[in-house]
CHARMM internal coordinates of N, CA and C (Angstrom, degrees):
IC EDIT
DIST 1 N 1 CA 1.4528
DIST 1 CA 1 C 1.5270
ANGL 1 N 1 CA 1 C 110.59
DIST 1 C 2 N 1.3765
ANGL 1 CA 1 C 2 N 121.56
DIHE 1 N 1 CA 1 C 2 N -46.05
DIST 2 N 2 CA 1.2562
ANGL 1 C 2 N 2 CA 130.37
DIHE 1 CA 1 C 2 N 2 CA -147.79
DIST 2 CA 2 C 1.8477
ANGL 2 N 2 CA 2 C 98.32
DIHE 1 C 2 N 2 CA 2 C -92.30
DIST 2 C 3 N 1.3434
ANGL 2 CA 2 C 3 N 89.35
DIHE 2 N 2 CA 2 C 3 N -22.84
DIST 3 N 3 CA 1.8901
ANGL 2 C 3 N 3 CA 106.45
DIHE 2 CA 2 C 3 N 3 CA 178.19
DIST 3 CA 3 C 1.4221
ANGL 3 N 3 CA 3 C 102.38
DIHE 2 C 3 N 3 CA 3 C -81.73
DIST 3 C 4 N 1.3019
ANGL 3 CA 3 C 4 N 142.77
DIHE 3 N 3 CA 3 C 4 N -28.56
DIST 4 N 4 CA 1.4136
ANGL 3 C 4 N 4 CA 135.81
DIHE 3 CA 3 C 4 N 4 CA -161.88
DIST 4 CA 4 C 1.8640
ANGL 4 N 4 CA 4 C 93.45
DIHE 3 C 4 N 4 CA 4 C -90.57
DIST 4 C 5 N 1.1060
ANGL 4 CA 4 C 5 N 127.51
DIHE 4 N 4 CA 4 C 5 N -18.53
DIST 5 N 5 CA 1.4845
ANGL 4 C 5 N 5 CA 138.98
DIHE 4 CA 4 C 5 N 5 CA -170.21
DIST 5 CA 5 C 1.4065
ANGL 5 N 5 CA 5 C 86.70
DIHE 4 C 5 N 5 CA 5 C -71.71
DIST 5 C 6 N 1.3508
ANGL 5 CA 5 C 6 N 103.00
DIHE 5 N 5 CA 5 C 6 N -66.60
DIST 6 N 6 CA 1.8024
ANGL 5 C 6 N 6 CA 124.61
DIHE 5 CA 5 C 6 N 6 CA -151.06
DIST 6 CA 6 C 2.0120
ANGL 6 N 6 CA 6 C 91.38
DIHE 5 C 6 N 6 CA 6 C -48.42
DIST 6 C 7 N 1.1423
ANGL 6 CA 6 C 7 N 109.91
DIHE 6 N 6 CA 6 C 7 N -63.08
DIST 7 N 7 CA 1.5945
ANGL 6 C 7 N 7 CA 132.00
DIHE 6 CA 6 C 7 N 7 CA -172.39
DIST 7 CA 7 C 1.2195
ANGL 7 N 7 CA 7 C 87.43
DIHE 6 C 7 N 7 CA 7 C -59.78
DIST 7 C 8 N 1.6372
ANGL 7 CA 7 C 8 N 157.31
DIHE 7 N 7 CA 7 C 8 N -74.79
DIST 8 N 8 CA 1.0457
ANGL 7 C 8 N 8 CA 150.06
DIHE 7 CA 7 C 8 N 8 CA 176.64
DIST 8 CA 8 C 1.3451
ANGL 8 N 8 CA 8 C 121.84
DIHE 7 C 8 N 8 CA 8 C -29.07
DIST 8 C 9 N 1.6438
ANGL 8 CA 8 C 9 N 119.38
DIHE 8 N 8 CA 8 C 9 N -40.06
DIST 9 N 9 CA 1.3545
ANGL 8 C 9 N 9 CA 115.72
DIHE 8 CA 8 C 9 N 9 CA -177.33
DIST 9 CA 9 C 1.4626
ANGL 9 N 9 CA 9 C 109.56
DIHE 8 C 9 N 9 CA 9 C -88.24
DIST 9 C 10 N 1.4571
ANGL 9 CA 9 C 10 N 122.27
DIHE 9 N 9 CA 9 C 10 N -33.48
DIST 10 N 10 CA 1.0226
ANGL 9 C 10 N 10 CA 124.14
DIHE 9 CA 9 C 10 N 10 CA 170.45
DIST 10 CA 10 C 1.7049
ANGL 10 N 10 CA 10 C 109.86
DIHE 9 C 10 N 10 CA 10 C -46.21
DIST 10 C 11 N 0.9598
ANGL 10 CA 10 C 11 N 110.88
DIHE 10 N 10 CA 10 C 11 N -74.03
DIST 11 N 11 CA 1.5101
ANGL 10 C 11 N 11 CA 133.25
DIHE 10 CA 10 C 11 N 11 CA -176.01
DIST 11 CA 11 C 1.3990
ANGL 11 N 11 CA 11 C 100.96
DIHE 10 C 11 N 11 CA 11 C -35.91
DIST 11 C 12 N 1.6301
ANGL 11 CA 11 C 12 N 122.17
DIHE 11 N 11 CA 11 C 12 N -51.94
DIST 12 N 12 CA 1.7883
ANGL 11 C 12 N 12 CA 129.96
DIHE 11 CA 11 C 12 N 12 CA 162.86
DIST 12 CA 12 C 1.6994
ANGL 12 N 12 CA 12 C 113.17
DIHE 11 C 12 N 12 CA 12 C -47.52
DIST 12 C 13 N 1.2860
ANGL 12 CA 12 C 13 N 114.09
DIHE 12 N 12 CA 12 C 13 N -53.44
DIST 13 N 13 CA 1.0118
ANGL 12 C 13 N 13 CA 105.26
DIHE 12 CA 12 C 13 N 13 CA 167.06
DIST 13 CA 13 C 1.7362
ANGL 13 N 13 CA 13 C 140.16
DIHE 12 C 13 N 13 CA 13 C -74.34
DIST 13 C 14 N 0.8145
ANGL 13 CA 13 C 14 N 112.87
DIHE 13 N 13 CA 13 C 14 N 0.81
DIST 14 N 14 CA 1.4301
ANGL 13 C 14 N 14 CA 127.53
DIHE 13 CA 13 C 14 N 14 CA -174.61
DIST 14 CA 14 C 1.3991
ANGL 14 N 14 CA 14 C 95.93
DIHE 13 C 14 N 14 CA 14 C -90.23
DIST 14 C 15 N 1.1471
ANGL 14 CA 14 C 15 N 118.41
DIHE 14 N 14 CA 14 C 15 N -70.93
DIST 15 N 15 CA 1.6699
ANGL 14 C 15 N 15 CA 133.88
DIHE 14 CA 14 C 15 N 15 CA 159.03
DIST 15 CA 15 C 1.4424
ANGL 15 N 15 CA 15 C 99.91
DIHE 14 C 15 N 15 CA 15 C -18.75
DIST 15 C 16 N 0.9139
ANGL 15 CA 15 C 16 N 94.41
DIHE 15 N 15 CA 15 C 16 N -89.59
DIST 16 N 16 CA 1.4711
ANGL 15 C 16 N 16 CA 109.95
DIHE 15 CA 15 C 16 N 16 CA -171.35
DIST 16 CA 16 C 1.6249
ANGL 16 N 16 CA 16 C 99.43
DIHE 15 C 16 N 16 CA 16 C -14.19
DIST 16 C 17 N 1.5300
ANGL 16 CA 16 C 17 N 115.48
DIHE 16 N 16 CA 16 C 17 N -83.86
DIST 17 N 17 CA 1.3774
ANGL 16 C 17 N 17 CA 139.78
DIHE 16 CA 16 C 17 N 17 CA -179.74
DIST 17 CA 17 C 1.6033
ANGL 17 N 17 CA 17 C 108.54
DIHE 16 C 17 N 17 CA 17 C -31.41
DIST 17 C 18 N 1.4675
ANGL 17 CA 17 C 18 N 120.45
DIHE 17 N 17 CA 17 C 18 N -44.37
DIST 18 N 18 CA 1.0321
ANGL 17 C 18 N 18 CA 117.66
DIHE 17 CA 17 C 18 N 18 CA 178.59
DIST 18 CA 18 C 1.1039
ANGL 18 N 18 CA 18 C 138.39
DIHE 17 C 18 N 18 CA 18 C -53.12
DIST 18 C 19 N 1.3940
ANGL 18 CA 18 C 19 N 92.71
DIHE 18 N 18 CA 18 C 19 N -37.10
DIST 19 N 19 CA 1.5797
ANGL 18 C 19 N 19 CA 145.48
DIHE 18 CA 18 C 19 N 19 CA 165.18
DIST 19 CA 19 C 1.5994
ANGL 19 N 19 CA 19 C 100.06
DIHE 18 C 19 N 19 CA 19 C -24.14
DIST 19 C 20 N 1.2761
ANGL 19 CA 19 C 20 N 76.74
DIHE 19 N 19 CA 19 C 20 N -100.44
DIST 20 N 20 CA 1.5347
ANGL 19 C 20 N 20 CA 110.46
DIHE 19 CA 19 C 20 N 20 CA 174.08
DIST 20 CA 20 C 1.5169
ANGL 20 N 20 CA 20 C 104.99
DIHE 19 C 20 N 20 CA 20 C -18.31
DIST 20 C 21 N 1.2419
ANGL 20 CA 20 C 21 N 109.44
DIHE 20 N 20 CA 20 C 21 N -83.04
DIST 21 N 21 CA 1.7209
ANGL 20 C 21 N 21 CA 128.30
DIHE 20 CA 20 C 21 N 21 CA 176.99
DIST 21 CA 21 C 1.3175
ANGL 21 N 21 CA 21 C 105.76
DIHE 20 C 21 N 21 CA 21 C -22.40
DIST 21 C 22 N 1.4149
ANGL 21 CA 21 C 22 N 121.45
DIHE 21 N 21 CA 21 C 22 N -75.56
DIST 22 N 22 CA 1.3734
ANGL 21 C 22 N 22 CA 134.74
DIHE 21 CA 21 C 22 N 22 CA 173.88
DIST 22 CA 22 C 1.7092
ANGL 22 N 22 CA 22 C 106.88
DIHE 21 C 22 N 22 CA 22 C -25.54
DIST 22 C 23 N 1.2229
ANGL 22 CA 22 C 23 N 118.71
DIHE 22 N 22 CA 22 C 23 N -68.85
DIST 23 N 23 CA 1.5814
ANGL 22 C 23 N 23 CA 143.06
DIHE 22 CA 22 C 23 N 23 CA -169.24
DIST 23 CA 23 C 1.8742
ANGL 23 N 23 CA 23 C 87.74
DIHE 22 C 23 N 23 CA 23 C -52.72
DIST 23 C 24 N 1.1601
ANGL 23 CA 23 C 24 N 115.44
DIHE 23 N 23 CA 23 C 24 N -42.95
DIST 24 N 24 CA 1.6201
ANGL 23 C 24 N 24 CA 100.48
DIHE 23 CA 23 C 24 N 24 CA -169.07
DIST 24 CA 24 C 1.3421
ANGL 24 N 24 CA 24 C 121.33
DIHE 23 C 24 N 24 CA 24 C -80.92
DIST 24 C 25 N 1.6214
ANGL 24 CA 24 C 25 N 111.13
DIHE 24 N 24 CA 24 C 25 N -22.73
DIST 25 N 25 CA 1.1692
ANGL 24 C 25 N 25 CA 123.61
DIHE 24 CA 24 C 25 N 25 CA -149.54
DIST 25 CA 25 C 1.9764
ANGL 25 N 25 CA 25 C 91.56
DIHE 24 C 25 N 25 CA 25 C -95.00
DIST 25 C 26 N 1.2609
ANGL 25 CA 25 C 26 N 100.50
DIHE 25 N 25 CA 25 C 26 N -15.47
DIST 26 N 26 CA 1.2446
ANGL 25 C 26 N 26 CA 101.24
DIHE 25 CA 25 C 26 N 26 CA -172.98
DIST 26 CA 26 C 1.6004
ANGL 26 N 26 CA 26 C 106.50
DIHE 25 C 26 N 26 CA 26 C -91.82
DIST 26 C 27 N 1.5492
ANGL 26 CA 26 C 27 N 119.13
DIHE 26 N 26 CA 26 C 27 N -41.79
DIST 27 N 27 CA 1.0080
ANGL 26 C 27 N 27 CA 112.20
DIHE 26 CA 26 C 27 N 27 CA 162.22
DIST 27 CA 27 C 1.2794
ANGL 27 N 27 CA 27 C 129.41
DIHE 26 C 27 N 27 CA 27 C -73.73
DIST 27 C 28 N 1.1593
ANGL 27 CA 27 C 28 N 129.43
DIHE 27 N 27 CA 27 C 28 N 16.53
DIST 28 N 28 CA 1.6925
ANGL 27 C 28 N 28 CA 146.74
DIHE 27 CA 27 C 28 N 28 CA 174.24
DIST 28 CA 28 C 1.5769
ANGL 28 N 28 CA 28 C 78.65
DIHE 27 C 28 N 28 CA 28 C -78.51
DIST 28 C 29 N 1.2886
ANGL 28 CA 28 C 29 N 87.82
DIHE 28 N 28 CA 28 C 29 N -74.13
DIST 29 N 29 CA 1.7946
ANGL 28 C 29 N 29 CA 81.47
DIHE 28 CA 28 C 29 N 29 CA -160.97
DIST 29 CA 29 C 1.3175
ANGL 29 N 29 CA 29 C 137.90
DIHE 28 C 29 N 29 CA 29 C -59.66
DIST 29 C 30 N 1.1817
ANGL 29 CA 29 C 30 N 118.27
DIHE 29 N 29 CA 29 C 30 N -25.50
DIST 30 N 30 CA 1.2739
ANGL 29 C 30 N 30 CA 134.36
DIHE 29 CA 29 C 30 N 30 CA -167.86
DIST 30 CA 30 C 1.9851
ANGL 30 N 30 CA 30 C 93.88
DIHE 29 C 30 N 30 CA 30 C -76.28
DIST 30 C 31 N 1.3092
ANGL 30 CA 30 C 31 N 105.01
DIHE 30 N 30 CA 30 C 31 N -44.01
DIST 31 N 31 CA 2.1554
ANGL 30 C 31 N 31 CA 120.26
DIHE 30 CA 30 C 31 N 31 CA 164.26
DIST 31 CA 31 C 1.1712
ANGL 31 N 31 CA 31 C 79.43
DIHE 30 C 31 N 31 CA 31 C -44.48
DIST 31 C 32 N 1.4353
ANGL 31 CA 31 C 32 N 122.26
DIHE 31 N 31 CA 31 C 32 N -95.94
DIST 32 N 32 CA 2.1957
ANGL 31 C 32 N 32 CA 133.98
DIHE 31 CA 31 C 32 N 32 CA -132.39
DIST 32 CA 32 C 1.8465
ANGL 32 N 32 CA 32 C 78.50
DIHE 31 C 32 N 32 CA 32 C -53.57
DIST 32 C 33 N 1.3258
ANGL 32 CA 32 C 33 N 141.87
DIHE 32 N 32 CA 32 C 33 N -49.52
DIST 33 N 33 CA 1.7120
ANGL 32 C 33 N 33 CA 115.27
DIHE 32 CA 32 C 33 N 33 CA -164.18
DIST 33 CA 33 C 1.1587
ANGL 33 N 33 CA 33 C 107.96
DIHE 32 C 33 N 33 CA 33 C -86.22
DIST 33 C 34 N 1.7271
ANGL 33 CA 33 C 34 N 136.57
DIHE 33 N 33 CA 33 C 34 N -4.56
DIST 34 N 34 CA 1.2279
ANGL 33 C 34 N 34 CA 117.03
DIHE 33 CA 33 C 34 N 34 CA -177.95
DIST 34 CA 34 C 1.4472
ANGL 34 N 34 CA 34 C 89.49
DIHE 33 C 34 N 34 CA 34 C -105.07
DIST 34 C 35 N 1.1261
ANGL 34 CA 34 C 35 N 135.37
DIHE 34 N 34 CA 34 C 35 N -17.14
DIST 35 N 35 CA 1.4689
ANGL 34 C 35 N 35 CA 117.28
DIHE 34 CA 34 C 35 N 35 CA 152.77
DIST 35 CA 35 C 1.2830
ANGL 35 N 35 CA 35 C 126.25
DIHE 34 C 35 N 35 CA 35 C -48.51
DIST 35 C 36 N 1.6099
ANGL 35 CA 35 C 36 N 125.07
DIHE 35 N 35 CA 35 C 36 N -51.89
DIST 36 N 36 CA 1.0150
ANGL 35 C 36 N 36 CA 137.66
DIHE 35 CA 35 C 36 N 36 CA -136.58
DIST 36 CA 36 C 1.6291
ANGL 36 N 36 CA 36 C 89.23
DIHE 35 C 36 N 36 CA 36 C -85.77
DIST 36 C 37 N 1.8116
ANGL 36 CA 36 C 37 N 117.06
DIHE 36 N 36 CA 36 C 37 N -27.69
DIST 37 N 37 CA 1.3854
ANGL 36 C 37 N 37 CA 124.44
DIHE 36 CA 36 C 37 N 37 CA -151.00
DIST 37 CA 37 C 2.4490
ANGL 37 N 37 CA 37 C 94.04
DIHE 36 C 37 N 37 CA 37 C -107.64
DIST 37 C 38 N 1.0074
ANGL 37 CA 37 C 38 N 100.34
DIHE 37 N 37 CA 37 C 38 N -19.28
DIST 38 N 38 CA 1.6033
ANGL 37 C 38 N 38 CA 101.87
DIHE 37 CA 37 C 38 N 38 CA 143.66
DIST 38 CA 38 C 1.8517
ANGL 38 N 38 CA 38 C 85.14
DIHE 37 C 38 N 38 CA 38 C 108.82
DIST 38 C 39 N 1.5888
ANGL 38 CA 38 C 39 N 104.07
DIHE 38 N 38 CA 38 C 39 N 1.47
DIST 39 N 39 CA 1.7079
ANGL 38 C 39 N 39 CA 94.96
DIHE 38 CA 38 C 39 N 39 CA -169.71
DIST 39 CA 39 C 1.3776
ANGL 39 N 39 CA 39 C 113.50
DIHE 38 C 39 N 39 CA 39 C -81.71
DIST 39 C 40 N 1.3339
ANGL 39 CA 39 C 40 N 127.27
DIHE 39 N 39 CA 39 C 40 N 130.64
DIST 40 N 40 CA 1.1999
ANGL 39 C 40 N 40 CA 138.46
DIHE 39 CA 39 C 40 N 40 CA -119.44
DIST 40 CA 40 C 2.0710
ANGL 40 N 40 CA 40 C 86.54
DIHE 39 C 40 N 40 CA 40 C -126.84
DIST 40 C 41 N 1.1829
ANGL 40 CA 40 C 41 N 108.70
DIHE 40 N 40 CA 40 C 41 N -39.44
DIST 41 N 41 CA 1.4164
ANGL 40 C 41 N 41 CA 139.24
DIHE 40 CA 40 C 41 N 41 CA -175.87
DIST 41 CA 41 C 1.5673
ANGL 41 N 41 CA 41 C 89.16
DIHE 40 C 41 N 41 CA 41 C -47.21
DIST 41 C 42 N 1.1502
ANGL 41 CA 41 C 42 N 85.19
DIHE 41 N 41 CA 41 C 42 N -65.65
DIST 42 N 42 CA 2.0102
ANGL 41 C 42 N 42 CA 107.06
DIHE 41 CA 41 C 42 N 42 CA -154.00
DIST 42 CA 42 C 1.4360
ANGL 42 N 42 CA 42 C 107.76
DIHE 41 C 42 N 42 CA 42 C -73.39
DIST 42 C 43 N 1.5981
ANGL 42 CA 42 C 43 N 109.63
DIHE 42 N 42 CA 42 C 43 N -40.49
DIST 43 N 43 CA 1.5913
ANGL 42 C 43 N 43 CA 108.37
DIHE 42 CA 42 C 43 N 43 CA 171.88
DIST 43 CA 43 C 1.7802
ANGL 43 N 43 CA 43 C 107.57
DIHE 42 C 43 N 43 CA 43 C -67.39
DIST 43 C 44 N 0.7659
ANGL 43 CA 43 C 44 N 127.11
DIHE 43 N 43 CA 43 C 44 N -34.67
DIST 44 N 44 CA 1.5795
ANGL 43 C 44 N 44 CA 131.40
DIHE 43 CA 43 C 44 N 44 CA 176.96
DIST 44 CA 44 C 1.5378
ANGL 44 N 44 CA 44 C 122.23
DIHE 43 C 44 N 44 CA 44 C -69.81
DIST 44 C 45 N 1.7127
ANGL 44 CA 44 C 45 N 111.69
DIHE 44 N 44 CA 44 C 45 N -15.56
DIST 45 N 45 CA 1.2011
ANGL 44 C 45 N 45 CA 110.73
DIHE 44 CA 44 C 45 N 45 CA 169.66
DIST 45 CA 45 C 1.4685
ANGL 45 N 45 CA 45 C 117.68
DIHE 44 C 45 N 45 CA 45 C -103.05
DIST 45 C 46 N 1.2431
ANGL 45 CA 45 C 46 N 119.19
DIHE 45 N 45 CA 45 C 46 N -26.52
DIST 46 N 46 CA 1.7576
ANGL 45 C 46 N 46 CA 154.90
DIHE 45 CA 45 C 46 N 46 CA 169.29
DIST 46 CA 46 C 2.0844
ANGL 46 N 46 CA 46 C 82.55
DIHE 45 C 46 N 46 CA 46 C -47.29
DIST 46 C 47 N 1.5336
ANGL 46 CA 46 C 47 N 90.51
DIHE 46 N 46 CA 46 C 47 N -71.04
DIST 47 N 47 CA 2.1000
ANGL 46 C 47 N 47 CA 89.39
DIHE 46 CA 46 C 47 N 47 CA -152.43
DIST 47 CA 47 C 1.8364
ANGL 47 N 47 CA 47 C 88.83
DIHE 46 C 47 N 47 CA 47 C -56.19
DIST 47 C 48 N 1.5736
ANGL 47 CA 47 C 48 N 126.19
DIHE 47 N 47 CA 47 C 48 N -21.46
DIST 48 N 48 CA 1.5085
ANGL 47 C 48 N 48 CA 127.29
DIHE 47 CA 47 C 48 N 48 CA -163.94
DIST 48 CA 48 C 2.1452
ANGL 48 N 48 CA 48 C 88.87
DIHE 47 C 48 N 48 CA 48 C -62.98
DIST 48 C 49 N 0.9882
ANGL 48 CA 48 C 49 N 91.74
DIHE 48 N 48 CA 48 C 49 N -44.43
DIST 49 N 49 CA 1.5542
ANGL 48 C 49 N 49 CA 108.15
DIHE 48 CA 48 C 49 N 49 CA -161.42
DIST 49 CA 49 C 1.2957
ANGL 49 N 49 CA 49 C 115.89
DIHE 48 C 49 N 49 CA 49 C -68.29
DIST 49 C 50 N 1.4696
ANGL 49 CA 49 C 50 N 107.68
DIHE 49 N 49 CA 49 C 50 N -16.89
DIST 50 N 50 CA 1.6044
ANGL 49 C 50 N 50 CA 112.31
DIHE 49 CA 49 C 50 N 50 CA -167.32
DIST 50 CA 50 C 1.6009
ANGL 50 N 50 CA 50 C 94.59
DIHE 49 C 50 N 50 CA 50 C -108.01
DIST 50 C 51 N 1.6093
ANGL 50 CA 50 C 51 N 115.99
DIHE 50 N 50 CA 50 C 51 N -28.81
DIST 51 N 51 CA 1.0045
ANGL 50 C 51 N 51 CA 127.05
DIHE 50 CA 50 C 51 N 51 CA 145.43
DIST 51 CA 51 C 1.5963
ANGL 51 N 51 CA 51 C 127.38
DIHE 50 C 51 N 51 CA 51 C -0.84
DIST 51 C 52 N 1.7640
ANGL 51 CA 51 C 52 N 95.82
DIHE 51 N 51 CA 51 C 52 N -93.90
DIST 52 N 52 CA 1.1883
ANGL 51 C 52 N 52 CA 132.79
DIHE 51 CA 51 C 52 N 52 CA 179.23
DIST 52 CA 52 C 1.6250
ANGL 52 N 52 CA 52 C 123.14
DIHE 51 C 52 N 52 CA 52 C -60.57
DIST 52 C 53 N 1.4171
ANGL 52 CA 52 C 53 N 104.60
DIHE 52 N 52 CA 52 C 53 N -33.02
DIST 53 N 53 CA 1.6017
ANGL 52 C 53 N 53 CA 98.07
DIHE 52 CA 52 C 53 N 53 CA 170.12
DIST 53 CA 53 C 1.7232
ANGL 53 N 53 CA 53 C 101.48
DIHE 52 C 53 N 53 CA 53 C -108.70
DIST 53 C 54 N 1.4592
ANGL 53 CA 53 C 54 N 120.76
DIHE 53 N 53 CA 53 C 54 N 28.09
DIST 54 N 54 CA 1.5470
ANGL 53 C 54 N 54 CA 119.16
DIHE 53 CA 53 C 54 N 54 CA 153.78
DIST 54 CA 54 C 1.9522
ANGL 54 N 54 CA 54 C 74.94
DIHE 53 C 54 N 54 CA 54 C 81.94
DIST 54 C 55 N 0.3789
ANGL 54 CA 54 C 55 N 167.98
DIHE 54 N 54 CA 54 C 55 N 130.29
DIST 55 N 55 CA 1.8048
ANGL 54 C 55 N 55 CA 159.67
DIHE 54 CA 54 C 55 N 55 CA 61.61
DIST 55 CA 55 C 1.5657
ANGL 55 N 55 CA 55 C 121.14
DIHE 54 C 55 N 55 CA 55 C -91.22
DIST 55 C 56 N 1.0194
ANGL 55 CA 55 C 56 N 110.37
DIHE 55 N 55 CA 55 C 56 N -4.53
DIST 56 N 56 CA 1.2664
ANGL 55 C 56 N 56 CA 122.13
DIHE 55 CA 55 C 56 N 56 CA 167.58
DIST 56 CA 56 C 1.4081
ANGL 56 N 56 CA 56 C 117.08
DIHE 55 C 56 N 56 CA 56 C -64.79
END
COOR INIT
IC SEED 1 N 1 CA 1 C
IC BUILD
């Protein structure tokens, strides 16, 4: 019983992490083209965002 928890949280957390990863890797990119594209708007709301969920 107490083992199917343990494997459950693990399994939550891994997820979780992936999570996370995913969320940065996307806002990496979405930064490197509004850099690359000179919008100044969009990079300033992007770093607000990476900000706000700590990825910064």
């Amino acid at each position: 019983m107490f083992g199917l928890n343990k494997n459950l949280r693990k399994k939550v957390t891994r997820s979780t992490a992936n999570h996370r990863d995913s969320l940065k890797k996307n806002l990496e990119h979405r930064l490197e083209l509004a850099r690359a594209n000179g919008n100044e708007t969009l990079i300033r709301k992007l770093e607000a965002e990476a900000s706000y969920l700590g990825l910064d």
